[in-house]
N, C-alpha and C positions, 0 to 999 in steps of 0.2 A: 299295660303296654305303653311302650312311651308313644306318643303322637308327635308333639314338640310343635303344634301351632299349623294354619298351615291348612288348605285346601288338600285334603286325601288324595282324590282322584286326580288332579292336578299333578301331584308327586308321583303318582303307580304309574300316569303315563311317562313323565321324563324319567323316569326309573327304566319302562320298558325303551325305549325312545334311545339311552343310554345302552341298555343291550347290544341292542340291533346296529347302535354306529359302530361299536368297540367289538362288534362280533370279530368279523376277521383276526383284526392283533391278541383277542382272548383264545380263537381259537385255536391259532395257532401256537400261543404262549403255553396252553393244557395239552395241546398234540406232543411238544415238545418233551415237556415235561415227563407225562405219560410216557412217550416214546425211550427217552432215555432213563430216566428215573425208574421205570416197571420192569426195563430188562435187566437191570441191576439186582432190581429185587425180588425178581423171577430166578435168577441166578441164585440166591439164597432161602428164596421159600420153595422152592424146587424140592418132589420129593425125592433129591439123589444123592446131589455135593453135600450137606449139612448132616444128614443121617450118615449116610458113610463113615464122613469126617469122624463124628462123634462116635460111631462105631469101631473106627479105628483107630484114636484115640483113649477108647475107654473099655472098648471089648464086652462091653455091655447092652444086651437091649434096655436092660429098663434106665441105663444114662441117656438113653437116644428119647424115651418117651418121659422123661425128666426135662431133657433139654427142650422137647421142644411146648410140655405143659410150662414149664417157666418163660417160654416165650409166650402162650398164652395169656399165663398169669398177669404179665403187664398190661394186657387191653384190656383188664374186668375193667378198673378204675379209671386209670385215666382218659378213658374216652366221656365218662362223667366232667371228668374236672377241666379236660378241653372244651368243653359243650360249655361247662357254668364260667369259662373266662372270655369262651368272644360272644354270647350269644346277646349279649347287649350293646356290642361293639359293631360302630359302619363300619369299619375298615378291619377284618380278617386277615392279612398279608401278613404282618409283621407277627402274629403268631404262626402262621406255617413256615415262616422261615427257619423260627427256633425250633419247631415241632420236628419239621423236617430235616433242619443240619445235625440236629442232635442224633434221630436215629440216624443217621449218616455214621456219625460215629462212631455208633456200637458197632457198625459194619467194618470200620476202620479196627477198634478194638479186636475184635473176633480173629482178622488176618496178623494181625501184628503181633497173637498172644503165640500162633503156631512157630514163630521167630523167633521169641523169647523166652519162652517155658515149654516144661518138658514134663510128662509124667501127671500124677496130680493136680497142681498148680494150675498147668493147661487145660486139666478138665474141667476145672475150677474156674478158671480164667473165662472160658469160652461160655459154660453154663449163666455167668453172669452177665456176657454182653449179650446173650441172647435175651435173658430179661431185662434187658434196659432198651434192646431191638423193640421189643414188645410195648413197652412202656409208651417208649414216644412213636410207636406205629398205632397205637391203640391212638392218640391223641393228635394224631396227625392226620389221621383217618377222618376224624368229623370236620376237621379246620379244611383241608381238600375239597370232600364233597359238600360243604357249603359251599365253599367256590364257585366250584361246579354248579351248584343249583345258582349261584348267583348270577353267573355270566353267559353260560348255557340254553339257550330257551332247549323246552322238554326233545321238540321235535330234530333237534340237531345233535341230542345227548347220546342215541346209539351208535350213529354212525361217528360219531367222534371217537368212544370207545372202542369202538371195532377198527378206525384204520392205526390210532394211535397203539393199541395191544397189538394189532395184527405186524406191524412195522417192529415196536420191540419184542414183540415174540420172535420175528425172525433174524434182529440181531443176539438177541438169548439164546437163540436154538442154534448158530452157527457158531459162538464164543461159546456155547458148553458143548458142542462135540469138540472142538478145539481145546479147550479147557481140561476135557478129560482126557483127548492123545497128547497131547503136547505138554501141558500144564502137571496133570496128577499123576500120570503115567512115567514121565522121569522123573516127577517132583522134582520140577523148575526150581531153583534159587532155594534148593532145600527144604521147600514146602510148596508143592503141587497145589493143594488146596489154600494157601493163606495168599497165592498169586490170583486164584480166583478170587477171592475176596475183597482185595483190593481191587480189581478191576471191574466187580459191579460196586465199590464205592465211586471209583472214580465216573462211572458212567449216570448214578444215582446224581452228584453231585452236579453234575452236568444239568441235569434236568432241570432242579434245584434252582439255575442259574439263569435260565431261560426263561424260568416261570417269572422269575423275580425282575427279569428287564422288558419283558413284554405285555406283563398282563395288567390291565386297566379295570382297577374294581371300583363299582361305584355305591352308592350308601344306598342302602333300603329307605323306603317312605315311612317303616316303622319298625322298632327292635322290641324289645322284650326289657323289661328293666332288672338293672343287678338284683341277683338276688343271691342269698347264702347257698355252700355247698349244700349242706343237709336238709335248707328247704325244697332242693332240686328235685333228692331225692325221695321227698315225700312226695312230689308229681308225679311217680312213676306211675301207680296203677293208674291216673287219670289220664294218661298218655294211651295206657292201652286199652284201660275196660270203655274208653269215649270210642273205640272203634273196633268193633268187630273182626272188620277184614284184618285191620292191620295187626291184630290180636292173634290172629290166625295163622297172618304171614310170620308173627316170630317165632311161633312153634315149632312151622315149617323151618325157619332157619335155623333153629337151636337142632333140631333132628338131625340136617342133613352137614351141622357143622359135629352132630356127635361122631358122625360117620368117617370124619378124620380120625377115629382111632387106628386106621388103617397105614392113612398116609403114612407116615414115617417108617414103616416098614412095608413099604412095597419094593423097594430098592435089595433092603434085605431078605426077601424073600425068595426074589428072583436069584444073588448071591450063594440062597444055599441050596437053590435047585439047578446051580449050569455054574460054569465056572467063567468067574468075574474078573473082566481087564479095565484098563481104562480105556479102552478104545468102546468096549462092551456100553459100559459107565457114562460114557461121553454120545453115543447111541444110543441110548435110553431115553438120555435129557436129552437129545434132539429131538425124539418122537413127541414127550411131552412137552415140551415148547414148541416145538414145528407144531404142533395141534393147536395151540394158542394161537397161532398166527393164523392158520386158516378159518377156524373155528370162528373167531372175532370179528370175522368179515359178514359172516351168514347172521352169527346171535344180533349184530349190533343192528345190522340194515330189517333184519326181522323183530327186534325191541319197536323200533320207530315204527311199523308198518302196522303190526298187531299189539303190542304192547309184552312188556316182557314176562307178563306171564307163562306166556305160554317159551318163550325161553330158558325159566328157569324148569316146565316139566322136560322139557325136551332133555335138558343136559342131566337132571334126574334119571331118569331114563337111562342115559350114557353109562352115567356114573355106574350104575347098578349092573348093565351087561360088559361093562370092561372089569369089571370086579369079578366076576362070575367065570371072565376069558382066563384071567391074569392065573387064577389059580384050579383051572380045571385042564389046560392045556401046556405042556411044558415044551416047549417047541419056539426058537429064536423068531421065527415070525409072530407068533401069537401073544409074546411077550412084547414084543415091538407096537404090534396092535393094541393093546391093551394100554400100555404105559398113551401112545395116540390117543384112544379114546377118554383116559381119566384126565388128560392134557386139556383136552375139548369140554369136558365134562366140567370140569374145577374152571376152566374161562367162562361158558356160560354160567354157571352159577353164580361166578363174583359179579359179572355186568349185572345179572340179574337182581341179585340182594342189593347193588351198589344203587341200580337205579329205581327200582320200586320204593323203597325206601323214601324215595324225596317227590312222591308222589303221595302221598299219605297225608292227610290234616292238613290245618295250617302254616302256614308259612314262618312265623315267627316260634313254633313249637320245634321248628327245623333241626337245629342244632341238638337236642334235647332228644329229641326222638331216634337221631342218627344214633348217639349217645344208647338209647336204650338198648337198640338192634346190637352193635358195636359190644356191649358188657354182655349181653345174653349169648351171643354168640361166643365170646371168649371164657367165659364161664365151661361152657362145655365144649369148647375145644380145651380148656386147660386140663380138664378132667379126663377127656379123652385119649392122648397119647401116654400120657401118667398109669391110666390102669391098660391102656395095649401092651405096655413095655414087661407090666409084672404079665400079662394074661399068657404075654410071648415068651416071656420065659420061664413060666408054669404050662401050660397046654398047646403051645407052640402058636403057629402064625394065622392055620386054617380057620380057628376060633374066632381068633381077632377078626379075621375079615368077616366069617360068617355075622358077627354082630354087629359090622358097618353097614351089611349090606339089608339087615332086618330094619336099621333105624331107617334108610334110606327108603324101603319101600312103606312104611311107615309115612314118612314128609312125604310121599308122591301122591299115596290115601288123603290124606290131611290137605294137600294141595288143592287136588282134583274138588272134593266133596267142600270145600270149606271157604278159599282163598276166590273171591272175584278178583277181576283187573279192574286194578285201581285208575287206570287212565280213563276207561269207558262206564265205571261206574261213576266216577267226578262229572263227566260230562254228561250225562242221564241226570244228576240232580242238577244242574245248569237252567 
């Protein structure tokens, strides 16, 4: 590790000391961020507009779990190769900016291709900004939450998540019911859906802009020295097998990220069971984002209070009886309910995985570690809508979900018997 000269303790405190003065303008610069930047892109990782799209578009399930495994496919790697380009670096910003404007663009691409091409081409066209969406979200992801852990202290990271999601949760939630009567329903300007797209860039971009003129990042007292790609990658098992829990914890995450084999066709499942409008469409994605909003308030201020373990069982839990609603009841309310509950369900678990995660080991293994969580998880999300798409259109949909909802009760096993809280176990060895 570099040290670079220099009284240790001396630096850890003007480092913390630094925190604490810049807290306000940081946190307000990540609220921002967060707030506009998440609703954008809640608008497109959303399980409604994009499946749809692609569905309509291509008339195909297994394009829709095509499209959205090649969106996976871009986070295996590059959340490795963001990890090994700032993890040596004080100053982080000037990589999230590229990390960030780039996927911006693939958001940009995706809307602009429904404009310009038609047919093939378009399915072509969209398939690829999805993987390059991936790419630099995969890599944008780690350069974020070091931020985060840098500017952050632990005890101010839930509630910052919770009002900042909860705020763009509720402008996602009122721009996609609007999106879906106004927007895709007459298909605005000729393409319903490439109007949405452009308007969670334009709102992404926004975020993007705020972070960049507010946030005051200061240097660590110690970084990690350059080191080559592939010797990164020989660190991995020593990342995991030096800690048990957190060996545990990515288990858990790779299970209940397999359990999006589901996602992308919750939208169409509901489609082939009631007949689908865009008022329908745009009511849906308000359940599931109106759930993000609410949701985000309880997870975030219950992260900080007990630790987000018990966060990520609870929305487990969720996950598993809105799955079980969605396809045992065929009735406009209990669809509504259900699409709510995976809504709530996929918010807690993101705050969840996002902040235990920077809880774990050392400080300076930071970026690296994110890194590992980040590829494990995209590995088997990549895997997962790939073979839902063929499962779906070999044995239909009930399959699919019966095997989300095995993996998931599975991570909750694995959870319960295996995963201490890493907050309360840190401070036990204190």
């Amino acid at each position: 590790m570099a040290d670079g000269g220099g009284d240790l303790a001396a630096r850890e405190a003007a480092y913390e000391k630094f925190v604490w003065d810049n807290l306000k303008r940081n946190y307000l610069g990540n609220y921002l961020h967060g707030m506009l930047g998440m609703t954008g892109f809640r608008l497109v990782n959303a399980p409604t507009f994009l499946p749809a799209y692609l569905h309509a578009i291509s008339g195909s399930n297994t394009i829709v779990g095509l499209g959205l495994a090649l969106q996976q496919v871009g986070g295996v790697i590059s959340p490795i190769f963001g990890a090994s380009k700032i993890e040596h670096r004080t100053k982080v910003m000037p990589a999230a900016l590229w990390m960030g404007g780039l996927a911006r663009m693939a958001i940009l691409g995706i809307a602009a291709s429904g404009w310009l091409l038609k047919g093939t081409p378009l399915v072509a066209s969209v398939l690829f900004f999805m993987l390059m969406f991936g790419i630099f979200m995969g890599a944008q992801r780690v350069v974020f939450s070091l931020l985060i852990a840098k500017v952050i202290p632990i005890s101010r990271r839930g509630r910052l998540q919770a009002w900042r999601n909860a705020t763009g949760g509720l402008i996602a939630a009122v721009l996609a019911y609007f999106a879906g009567r106004y927007f895709i329903g007459p298909n605005l300007f000729g393409n319903g859906y490439g109007t949405t797209f452009i308007f969670a860039f334009i709102l992404t971009s926004m975020g993007l802009w705020a972070l960049q003129f507010l946030l005051k990042e200061p240097e660590p007292p110690t970084t990690r020295t350059q080191g080559r790609f592939r010797d990164r990658l020989r660190e991995f098992p020593r990342l995991i097998t030096e800690d048990r829990a957190y060996a545990y914890f990515l288990l858990v995450q790779m299970l209940a990220t397999s359990a999006r084999i589901a996602t992308p066709f919750y939208i169409l499942y509901v489609a082939a069971s009631i007949h689908m409008t865009g008022m329908m469409l745009g009511a849906l994605s308000l359940a599931y984002l109106g759930a993000d909003t609410l949701s985000n308030l309880v997870w975030g201020y219950l992260g900080d209070k007990s630790g987000f373990r018990l966060v990520l069982l609870f929305s487990i839990v969720t996950w598993i009886a809105s799955t079980v609603l969605l396809i045992e009841v065929h009735h406009s309310w209990a669809i509504f309910l259900a699409f709510f509950g995976l809504g709530a369900a996929q918010s807690g678990y993101m705050m969840a995985a996002q902040t235990m995660i920077l809880e774990f080991g050392a400080r300076d293994d930071l970026p690296m570690r994110i890194a590992v969580s980040a590829t494990a998880e995209s590995i088997t999300a990549t895997l997962g809508p790939l073979l839902g798409g063929k499962i779906a259109d070999l044995f239909g949909y009930d399959l699919v979900f019966g095997i989300s909802i095995g993996v998931l009760v599975a991570a909750l096993v694995l959870l319960i018997a295996a995963v201490k809280e890493p907050r309360t176990a840190r401070m036990a060895a204190l």
